[in-house]
C-alpha positions as CSV (number, residue, x, y, z in Angstrom):
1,X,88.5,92.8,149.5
2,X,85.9,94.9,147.6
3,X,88.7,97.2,146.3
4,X,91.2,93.9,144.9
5,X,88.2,92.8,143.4
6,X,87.0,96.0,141.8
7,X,90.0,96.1,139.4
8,X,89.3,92.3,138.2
9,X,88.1,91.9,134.9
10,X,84.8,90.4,134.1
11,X,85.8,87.2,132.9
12,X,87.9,86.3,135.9
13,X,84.9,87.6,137.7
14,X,83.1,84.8,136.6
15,X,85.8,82.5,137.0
16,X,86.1,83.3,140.5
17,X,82.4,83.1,141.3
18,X,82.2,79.7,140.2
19,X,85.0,78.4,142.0
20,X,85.4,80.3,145.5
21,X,82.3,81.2,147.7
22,X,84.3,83.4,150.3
23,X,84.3,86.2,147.4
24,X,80.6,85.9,146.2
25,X,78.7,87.7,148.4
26,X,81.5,90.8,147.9
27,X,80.8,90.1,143.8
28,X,77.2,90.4,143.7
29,X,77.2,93.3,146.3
30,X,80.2,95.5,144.7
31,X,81.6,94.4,141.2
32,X,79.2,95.1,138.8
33,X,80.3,95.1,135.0
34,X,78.0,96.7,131.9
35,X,77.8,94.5,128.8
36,X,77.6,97.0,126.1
37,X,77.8,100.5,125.3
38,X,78.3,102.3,121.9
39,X,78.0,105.0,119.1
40,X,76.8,104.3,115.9
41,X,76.4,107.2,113.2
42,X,74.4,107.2,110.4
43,X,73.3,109.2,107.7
44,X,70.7,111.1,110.1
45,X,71.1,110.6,113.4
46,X,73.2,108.4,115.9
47,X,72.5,105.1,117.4
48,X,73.1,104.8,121.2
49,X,73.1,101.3,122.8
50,X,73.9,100.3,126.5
51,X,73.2,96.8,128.0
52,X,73.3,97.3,131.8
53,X,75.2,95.3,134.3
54,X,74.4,91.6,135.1
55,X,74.8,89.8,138.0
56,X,78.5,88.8,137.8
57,X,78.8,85.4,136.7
58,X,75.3,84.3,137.4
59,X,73.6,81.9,135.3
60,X,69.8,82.9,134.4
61,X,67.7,79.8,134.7
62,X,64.5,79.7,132.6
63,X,62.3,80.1,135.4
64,X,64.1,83.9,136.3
65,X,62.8,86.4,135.5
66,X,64.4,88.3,132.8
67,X,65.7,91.4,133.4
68,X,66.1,94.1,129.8
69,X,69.6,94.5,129.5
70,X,69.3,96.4,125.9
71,X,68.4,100.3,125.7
72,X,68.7,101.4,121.8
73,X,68.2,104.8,121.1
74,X,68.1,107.2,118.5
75,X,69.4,110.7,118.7
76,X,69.3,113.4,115.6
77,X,72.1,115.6,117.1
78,X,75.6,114.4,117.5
79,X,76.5,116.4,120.4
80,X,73.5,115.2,122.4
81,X,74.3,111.3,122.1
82,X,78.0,112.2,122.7
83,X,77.2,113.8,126.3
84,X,75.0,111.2,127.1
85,X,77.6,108.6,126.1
86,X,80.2,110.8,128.3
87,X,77.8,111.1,131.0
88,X,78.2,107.0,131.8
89,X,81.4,106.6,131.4
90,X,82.6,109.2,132.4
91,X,82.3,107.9,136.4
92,X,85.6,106.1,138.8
93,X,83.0,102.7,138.8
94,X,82.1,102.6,136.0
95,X,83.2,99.3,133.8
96,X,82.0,98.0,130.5
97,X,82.9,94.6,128.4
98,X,82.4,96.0,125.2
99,X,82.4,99.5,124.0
100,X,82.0,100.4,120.3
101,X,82.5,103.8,118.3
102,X,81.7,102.8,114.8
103,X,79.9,104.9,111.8
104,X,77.8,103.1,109.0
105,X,79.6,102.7,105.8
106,X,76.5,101.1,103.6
107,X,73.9,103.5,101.7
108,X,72.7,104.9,105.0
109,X,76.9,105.9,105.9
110,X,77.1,110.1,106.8
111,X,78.7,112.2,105.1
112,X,82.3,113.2,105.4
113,X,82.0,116.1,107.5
114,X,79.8,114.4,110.0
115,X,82.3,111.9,110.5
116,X,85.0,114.0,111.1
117,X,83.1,115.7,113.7
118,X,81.7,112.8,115.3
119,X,85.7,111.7,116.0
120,X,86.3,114.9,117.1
121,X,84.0,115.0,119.8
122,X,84.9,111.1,120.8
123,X,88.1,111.8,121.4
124,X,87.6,114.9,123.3
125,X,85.9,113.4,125.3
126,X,88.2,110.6,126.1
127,X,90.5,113.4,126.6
128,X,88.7,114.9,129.1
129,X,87.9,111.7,131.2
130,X,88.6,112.3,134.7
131,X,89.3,108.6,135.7
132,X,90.6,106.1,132.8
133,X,87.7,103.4,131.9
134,X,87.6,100.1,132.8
135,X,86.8,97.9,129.2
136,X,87.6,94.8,128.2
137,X,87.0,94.8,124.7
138,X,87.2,98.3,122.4
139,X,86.0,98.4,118.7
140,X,86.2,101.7,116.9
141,X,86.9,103.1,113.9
142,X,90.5,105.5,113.6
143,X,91.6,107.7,111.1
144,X,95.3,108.3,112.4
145,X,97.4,106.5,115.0
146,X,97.4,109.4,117.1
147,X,94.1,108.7,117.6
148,X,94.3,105.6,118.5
149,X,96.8,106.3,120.9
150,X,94.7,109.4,122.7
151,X,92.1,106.7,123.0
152,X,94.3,103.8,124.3
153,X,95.6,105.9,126.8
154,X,92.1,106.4,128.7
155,X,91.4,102.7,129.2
156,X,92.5,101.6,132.2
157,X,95.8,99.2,132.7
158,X,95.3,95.9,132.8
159,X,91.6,95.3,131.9
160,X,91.9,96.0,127.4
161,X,91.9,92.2,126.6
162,X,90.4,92.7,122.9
163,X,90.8,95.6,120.5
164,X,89.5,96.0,117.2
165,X,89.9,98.6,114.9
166,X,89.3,99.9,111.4
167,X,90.4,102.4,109.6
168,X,89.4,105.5,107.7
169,X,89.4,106.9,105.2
170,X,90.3,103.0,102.8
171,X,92.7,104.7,101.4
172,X,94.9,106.0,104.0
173,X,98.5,106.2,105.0
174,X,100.6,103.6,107.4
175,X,99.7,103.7,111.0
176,X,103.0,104.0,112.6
177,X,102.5,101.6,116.0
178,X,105.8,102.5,117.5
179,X,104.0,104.8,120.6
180,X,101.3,101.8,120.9
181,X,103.5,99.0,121.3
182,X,105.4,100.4,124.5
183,X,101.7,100.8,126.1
184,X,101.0,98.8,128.8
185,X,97.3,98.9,127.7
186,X,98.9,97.2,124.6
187,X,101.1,94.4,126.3
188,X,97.7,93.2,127.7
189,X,96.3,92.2,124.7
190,X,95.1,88.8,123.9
191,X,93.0,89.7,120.5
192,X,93.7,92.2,117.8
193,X,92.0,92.3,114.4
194,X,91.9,95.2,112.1
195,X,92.8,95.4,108.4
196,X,94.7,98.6,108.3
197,X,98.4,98.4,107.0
198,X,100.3,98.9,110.4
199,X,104.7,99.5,110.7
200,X,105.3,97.6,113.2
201,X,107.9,94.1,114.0
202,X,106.4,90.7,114.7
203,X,108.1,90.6,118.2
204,X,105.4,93.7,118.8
205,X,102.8,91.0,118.5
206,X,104.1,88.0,120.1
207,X,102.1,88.1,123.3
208,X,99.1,88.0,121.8
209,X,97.3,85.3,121.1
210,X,95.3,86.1,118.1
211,X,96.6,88.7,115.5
212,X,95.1,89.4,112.1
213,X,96.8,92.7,110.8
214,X,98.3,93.7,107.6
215,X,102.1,95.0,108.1
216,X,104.0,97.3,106.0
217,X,107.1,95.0,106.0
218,X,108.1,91.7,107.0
219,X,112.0,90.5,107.1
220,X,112.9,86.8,106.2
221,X,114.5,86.7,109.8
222,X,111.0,87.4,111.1
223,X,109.2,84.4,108.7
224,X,112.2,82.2,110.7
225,X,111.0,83.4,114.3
226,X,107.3,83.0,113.4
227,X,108.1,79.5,112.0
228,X,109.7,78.8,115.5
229,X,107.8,80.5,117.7
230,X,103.8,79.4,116.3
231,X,101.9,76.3,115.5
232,X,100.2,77.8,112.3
233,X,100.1,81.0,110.4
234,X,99.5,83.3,107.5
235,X,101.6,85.3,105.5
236,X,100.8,87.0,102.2
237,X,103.7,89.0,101.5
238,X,105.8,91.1,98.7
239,X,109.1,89.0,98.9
240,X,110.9,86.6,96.2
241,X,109.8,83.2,96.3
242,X,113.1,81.7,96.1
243,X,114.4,83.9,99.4
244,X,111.5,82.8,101.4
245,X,112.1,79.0,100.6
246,X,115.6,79.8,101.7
247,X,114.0,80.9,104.8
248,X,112.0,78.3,105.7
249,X,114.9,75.5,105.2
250,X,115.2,72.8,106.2
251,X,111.4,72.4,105.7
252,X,110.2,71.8,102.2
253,X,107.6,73.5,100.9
254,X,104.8,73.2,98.0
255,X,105.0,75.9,95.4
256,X,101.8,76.4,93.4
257,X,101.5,79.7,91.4
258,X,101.8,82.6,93.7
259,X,101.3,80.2,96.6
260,X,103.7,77.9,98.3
261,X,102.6,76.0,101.5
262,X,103.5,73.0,103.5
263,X,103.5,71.1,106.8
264,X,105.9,69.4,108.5
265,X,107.5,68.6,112.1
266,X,109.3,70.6,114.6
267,X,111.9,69.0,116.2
268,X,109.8,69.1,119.2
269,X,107.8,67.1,116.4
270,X,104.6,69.4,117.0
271,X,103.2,69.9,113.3
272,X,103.3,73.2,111.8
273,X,101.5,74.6,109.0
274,X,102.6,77.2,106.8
275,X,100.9,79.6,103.6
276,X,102.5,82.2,101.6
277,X,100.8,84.4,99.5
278,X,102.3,87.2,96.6
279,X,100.6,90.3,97.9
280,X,99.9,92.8,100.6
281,X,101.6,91.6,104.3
282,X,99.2,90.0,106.5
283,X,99.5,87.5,109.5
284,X,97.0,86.2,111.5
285,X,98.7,83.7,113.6
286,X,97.3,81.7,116.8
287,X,99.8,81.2,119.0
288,X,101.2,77.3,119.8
């Protein structure tokens, strides 16, 4: 029992908690899962932050005493905070909701060759996990899809739920997603959000539920599947305005400069919205 519920994720931890007594005791005693842990660099040193485990599913009434879940500290040499970030997660138990690997980008933002080293050292040590961790929810910056990938590929199947990521440097070239798609990290996905312009097809996104991405190129076959396939989306894309009205028949749409949009009924007569925008591609879609 303790080794089926080791490999649930937290939220179906919670779930089950609630709703079936036989498995609490083996919760509380076994599954434990850490809120938050994270790198963030800055001009001068790197911020380290891990929120410890909490009693799965348990609610904290105002008369418990509270327990500190934060630890934020502050380390001048990159290679220290890195080890010490390798050192916890970097065990077979270990499992985490949230884990971050971000850099400042305000005044206070490090310099160039910080940065780069910084990524360097993540992803060697990702590369040199032992076991593949157990997170729910990644948020990171990338500067390549290959790296990306190397970092996909250490999370453990079945437990990524939410991934965001960001890219850099701004200006940077496609990320080509075709060896992320076929992950199986990837097909669990229920949340993505990241601004970078990605080559991929729609059909690579249509298990998951929420999607904001910009993609390199969208084909009017596509605008017909998404109008088919979800209850309300957005498009901003590079096409003529006539062909995507052609598209989109028999529905009429609005036209209003650069922007045509409408709603109308399915023949399922579910109502559908739909916004086009002259521009870069972006979708971000909620699935019906």
């Amino acid at each position: 029992m303790k080794q089926i519920l080791s490999g649930i994720n937290y939220r179906d931890q919670k779930h089950l908690r609630r709703t079936c007594k036989v498995v609490q005791p083996f919760l509380d005693e076994k599954v434990n899962v850490n809120e938050t842990i994270g790198l963030h660099l800055i001009l001068d040193d790197v911020n380290r932050c891990f929120k410890k485990a909490r009693a799965n599913g348990k609610i904290e009434t105002p008369r418990a005493k509270k327990r500190k879940l934060e630890s934020d500290e502050h380390y001048p040499w990159i290679d220290e905070a890195v080890e010490l970030f390798q050192k916890s997660i970097n065990k077979p138990d270990f499992k985490v909701k949230m884990v971050y690997i971000t850099h400042e980008v305000s005044k206070e933002k490090p310099t160039d060759e910080k940065k780069k080293y910084f990524y360097q050292r993540i992803q060697e040590v990702f590369q040199g996990m032992k076991t593949k961790l157990n997170a729910e929810r990644v948020e990171l910056y990338v500067e390549s899809s290959d790296f990306l990938l190397s970092i996909l590929t250490k999370l453990q199947e079945g437990t990524l739920t939410e991934l965001v990521f960001s890219q850099y440097p701004e200006l940077m070239p496609v990320f080509d997603m075709k060896d992320i798609v076929i992950l199986s990290q990837w097909s669990g996905l229920g949340y993505l959000h990241t601004h970078a312009k990605l080559r991929a097809r729609v059909a690579d996104f249509q298990h998951i539920t929420s999607v904001t991405a910009g993609l390199e190129d969208i084909t009017l076959n596509e605008i017909k599947d998404l109008r088919n396939k979800y209850k309300s989306y957005l498009l901003s894309v590079d096409f003529d305005m006539e062909e995507v009205e052609d598209a989109m028949q028999p529905f009429m749409l609005v036209r209003s400069g650069g922007i045509i949009d409408g709603r109308f009924l399915r023949a399922n007569n579910e109502t559908a919205g739909f916004l086009l925008m002259n521009g870069c591609k972006f979708i971000n879609a909620p699935k019906v």
